[in-house]
C-alpha positions as CSV (number, residue, x, y, z in Angstrom):
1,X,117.4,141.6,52.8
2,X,118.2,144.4,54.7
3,X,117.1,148.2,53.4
4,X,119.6,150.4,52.2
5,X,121.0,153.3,53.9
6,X,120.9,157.0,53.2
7,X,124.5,157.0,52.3
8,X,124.3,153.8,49.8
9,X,121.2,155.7,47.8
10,X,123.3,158.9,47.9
11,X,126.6,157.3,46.6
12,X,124.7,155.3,44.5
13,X,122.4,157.6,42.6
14,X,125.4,160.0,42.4
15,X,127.3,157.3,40.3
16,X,124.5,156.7,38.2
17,X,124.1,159.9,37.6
18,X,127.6,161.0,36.8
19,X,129.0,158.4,35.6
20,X,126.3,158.4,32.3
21,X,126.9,162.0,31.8
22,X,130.8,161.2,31.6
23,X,130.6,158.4,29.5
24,X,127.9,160.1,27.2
25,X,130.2,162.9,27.3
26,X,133.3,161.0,26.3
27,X,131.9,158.3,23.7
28,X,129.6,160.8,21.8
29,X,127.9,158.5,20.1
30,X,124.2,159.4,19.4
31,X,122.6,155.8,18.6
32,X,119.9,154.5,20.6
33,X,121.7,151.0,21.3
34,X,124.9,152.5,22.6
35,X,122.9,154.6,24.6
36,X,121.1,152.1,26.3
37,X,124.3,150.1,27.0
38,X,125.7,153.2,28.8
39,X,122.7,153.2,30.7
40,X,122.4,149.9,31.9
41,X,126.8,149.8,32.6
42,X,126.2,153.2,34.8
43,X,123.3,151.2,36.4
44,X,125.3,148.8,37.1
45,X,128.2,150.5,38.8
46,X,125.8,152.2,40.8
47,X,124.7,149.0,41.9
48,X,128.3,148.2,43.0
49,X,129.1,151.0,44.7
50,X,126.0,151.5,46.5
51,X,126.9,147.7,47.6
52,X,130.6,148.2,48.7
53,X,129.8,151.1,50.8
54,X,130.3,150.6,53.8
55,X,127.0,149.5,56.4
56,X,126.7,150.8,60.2
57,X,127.7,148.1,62.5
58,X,124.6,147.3,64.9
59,X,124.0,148.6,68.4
60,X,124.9,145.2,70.0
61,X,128.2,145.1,68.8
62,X,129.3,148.3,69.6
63,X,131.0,149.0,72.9
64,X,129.6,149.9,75.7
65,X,129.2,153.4,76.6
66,X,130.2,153.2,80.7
67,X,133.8,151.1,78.7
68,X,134.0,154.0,76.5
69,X,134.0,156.7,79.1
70,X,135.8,154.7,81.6
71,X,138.1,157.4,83.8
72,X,141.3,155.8,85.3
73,X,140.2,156.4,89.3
74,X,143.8,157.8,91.4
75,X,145.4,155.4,93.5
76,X,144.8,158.1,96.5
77,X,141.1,157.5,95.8
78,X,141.1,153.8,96.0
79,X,142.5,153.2,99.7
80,X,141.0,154.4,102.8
81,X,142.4,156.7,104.3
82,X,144.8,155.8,107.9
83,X,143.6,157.9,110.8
């Protein structure tokens, strides 16, 4: 299993993070069960969106750099030139 990126830990720990506060905000509820259930569910969706973000494709698939700054060469350039 591969490790996780920067980003996914950012994004994910972000959703954690808010996502509890906003449902703790919006339920109000002060028992210890319903706590622990918005905990785990903000967990959860952490989980997901740290998963669905988006990974770096590897080095061998990417294009190579001499196709990526190839410069269209002037016809004038290509022939010799007639004395």
């Amino acid at each position: 299993m591969p490790r996780p990126t920067v980003i996914q830990l950012v994004y994910g720990s972000c959703t954690v993070v808010l996502s509890t506060l906003a449902m703790l905000l919006l339920s109000g509820t002060t028992s210890v069960p319903a706590i622990a259930v918005i905990a785990v569910s903000a967990l959860i969706l952490g989980l997901l969106v740290a998963w669905t973000v988006p990974l770096p494709k590897p080095e061998a698939e990417k294009a190579a750099p001499a196709e990526r700054e190839r410069v269209p060469v002037p016809a004038s350039a290509r022939e010799p030139a007639n004395p």
